[in-house]
C-alpha positions in Angstrom: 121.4 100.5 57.5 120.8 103.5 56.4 120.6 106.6 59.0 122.4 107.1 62.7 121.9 109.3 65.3 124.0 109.9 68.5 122.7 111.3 71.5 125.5 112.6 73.6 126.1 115.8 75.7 129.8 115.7 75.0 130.6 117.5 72.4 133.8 115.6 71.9 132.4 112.3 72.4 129.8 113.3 69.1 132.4 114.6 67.0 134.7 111.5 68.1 131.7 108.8 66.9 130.9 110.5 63.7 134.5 110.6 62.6 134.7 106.8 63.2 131.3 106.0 62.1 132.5 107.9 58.6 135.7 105.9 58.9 133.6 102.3 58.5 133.3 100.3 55.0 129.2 100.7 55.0 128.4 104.2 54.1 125.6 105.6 55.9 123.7 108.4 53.9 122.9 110.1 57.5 124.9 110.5 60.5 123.1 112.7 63.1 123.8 114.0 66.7 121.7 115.4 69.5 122.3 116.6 72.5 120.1 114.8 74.8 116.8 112.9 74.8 114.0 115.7 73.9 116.2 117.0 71.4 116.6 113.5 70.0 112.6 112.5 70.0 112.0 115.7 68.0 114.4 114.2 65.5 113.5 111.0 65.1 110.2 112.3 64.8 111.2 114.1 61.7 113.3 111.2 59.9 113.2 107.5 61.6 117.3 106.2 61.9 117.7 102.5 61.8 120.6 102.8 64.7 120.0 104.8 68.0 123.6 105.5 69.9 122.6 106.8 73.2 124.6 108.2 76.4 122.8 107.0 79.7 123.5 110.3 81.6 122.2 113.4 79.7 120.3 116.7 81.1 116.3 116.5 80.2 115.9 113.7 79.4 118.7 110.4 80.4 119.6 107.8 77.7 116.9 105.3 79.2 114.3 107.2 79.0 115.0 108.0 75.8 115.1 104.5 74.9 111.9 103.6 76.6 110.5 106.2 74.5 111.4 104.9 71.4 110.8 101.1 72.4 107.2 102.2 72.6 106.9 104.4 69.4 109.8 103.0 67.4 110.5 99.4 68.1 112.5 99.1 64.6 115.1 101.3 65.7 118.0 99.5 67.0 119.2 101.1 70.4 123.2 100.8 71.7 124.1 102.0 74.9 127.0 104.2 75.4 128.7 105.1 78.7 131.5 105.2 81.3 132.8 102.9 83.9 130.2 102.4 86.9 127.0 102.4 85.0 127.1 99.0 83.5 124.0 97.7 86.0 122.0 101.1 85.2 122.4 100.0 81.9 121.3 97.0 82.2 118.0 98.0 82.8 118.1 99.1 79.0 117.9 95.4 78.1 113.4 95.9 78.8 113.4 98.4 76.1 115.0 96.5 73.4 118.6 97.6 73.8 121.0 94.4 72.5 124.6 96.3 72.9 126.2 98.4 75.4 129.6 100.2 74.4 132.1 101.3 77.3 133.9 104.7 77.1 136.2 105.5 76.0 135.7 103.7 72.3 138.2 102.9 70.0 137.4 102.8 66.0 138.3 99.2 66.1 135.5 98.6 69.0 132.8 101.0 66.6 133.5 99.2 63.8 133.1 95.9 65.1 130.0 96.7 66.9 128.5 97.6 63.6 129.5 94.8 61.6 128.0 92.6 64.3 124.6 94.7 63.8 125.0 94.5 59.8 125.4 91.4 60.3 122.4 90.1 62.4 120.4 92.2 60.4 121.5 90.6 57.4 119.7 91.7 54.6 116.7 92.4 56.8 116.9 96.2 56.3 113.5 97.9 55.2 112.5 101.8 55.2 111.3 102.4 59.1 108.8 105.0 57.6 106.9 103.0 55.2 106.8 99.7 57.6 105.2 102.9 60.2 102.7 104.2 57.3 101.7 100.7 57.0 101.0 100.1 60.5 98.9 103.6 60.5 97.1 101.9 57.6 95.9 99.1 59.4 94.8 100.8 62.5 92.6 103.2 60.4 91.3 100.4 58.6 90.7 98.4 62.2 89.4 101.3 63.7 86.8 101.9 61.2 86.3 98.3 60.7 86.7 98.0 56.6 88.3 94.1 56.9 89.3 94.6 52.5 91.2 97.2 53.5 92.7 95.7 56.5 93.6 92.6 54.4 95.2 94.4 51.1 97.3 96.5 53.5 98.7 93.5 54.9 99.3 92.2 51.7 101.2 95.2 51.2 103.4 94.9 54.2 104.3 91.1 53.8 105.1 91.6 50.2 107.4 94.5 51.0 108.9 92.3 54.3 109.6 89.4 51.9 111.4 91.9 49.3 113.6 92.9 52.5 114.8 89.9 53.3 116.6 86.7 52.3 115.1 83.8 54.6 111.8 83.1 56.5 113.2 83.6 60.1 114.2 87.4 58.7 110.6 87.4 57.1 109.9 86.7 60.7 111.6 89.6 62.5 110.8 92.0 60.4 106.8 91.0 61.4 107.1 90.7 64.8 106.7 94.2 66.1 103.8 94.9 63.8 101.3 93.4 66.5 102.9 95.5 69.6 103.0 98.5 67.8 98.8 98.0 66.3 98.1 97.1 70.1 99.6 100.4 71.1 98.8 102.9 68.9 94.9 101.3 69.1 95.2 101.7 73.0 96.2 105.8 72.4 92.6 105.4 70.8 90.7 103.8 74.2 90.9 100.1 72.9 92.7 97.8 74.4 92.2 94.7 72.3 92.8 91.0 73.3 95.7 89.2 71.6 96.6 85.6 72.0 100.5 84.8 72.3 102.2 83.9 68.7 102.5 80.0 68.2 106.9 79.5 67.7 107.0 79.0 63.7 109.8 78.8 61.3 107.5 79.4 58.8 106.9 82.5 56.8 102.9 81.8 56.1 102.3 80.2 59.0 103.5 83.6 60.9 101.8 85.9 58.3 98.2 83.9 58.6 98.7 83.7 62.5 99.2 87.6 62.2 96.4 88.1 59.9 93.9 85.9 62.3 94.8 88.0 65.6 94.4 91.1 63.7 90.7 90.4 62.1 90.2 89.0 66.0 90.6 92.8 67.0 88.2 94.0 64.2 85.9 91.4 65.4 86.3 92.6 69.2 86.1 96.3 68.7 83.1 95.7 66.6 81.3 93.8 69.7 82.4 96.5 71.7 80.8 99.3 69.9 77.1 97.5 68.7 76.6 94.3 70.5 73.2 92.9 70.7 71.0 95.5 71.1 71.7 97.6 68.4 71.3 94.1 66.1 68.4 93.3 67.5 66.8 96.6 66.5 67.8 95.9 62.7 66.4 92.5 62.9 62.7 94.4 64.2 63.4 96.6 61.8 64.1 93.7 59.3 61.2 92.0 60.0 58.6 94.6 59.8 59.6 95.6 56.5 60.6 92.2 55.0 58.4 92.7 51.9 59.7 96.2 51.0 62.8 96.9 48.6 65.3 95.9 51.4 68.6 96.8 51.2 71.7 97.1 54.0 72.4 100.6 52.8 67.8 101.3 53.7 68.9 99.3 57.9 72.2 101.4 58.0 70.5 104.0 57.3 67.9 103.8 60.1 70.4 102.5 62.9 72.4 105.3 61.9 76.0 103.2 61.1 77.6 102.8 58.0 76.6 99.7 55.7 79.8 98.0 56.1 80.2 98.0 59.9 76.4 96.5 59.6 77.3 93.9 57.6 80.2 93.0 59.7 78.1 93.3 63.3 75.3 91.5 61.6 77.3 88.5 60.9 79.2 88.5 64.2 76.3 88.6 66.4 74.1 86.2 64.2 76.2 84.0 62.6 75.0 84.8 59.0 75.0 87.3 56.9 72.4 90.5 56.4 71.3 88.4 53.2 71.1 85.6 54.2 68.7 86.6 57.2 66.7 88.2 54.4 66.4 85.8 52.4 65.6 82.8 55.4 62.6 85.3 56.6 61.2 85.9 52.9 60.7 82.3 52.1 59.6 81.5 55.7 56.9 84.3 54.5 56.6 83.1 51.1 55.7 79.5 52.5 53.0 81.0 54.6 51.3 82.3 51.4 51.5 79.7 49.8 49.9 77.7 52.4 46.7 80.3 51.2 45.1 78.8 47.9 43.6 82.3 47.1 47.5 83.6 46.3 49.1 83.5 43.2 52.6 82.3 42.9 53.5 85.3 41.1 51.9 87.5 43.5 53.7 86.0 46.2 56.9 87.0 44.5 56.1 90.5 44.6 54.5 90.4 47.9 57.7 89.1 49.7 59.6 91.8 47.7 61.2 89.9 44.8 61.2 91.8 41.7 59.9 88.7 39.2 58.9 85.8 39.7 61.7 83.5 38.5 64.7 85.0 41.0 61.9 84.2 43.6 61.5 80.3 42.2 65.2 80.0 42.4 65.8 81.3 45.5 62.6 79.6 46.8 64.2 75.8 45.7 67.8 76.5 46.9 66.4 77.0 50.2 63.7 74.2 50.8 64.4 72.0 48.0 61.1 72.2 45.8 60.0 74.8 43.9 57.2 76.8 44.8 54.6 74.8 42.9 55.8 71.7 44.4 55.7 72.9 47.8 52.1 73.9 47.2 51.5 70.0 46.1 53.2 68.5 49.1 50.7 71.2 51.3 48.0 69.2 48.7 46.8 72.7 47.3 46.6 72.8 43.7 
């Protein structure tokens, strides 16, 4: 634990926690103090604390608020409620947007400083830079949002081998994880898509979380993909496809005419289809090289440069691993020699 701010508008109360907070064993590198709410977003916003000390009853903006806001953009931060006699039930309502601790005025150091070993504590050796977890998550929805699955999966590589070099057991593995799918979900839904996400299977298990993770996020690729082509647009490659099947074919030549980018083809392409761009290729130049040879007046080695193979031997292979024979063979079970 690195950083603290304290949102108070007592001036006394501010200087009062930062004495005691100065006084504890742990030395923070960053004690901070605000005002009220706004005040406090705009800092956060500039450096991410790992402990949030908030009064409930501020001018601008109250202490729940507040921690509604950062529950929804900063669900790392760890929120404690501070206030007087009376608003123990208001504060309550806290408890929705993450808030664990509430601390009654007026505070002793003895109550600060046991409040904080119990956070040490729970967080254990769980403690990780807020700003590089949140540079990772913007990582991943760039990557989801422009649908480049290698780069989805070495960012997330990234993130669980920094997780697992912040903590000591699986279950912290665990919680360091678990508000990287809220916070994907939300910051894709400021972009207009709201993307369907199945409820986490209970694991003690730090790969079985991590693959679980992995699977609902290349779900969301796979749904926001849908969403944008579907069917039509795919069925105009396949036309497409098939009325230049024995041309120099490649994906970059379809993207190019639908007007998308080669990757997010090769990913609809598969989705909708069930197979890849290559392998449709391939399937409807053999089913045309079969035809062909059907035709005694066609060469072999003309109908590998008819069906756009460059020579004749890449077609041969290609020709056997999908029906079996070889082109010269197929011709003898047709009983054309």
């Amino acid at each position: 634990m690195k950083q603290i701010l304290i949102v108070d508008d007592e001036p006394l109360i501010l200087k009062g926690m930062v004495i005691m907070l100065k006084q504890h064993s742990h030395k923070f590198d960053l004690i901070r103090t605000a005002s009220n709410g706004v005040k406090a977003l705009q800092m956060i916003e500039e450096s991410m604390p790992q402990l949030l000390f908030t009064d409930i009853r501020m001018p601008k903006m109250d202490g729940l608020e507040l921690c509604k806001q950062v529950h929804e953009k900063y669900p790392l931060i760890q929120k404690v409620i501070i206030s007087g006699y009376g608003d123990f039930e208001y504060a309550q309502a806290g408890m929705s947007y993450g808030v664990k601790e509430y601390l009654l005025k007026p505070f002793t150091p003895v109550k600060i400083h046991d409040l904080l070993n119990k956070l040490i504590s729970q967080s254990g050796h769980a403690i990780l830079s807020i700003s590089k977890y949140e540079d990772w998550i913007e990582k991943i929805v760039e990557a989801i949002w422009t649908l480049r699955i290698d780069a989805v999966e070495v960012h997330l590589e990234e993130l669980r081998l920094y997780c697992m070099s912040a903590s000591s057991s699986d279950s912290e593995f665990i919680q360091l994880l678990q508000d990287c799918l809220p916070m994907l979900k939300k910051r894709l839904s400021l972009r207009s898509f709201q993307p369907k996400t199945e409820e986490m299977t209970d694991t003690t298990d730090m790969m079985a979380y991590f693959l679980q993770l992995q699977e609902q996020i290349m779900k969301m690729i796979d749904e926001l993909a849908l969403q944008r082509g579907g069917q039509d647009l795919m069925q105009k490659a396949k036309i497409y496809m098939d009325a230049n099947i024995t041309n120099s074919l490649s994906l970059e030549d379809v993207a190019e005419y639908l007007g998308i980018t080669p990757p997010y083809l090769s990913l609809l392409f598969k989705k909708v289809f069930k197979e890849t761009f290559v392998q449709y290729r391939i399937t409807k130049r053999i089913e045309l090289a079969k035809r062909m040879l059907e035709m005694p007046h066609y060469r072999t080695n003309d109908i590998a440069y008819e069906i756009g193979y460059e020579n004749y031997p890449h077609f041969s292979r290609m020709f056997k691993k999908v029906t079996g024979l070889s082109p010269l063979e197929y011709r003898h079970m047709m009983g054309i020699k």
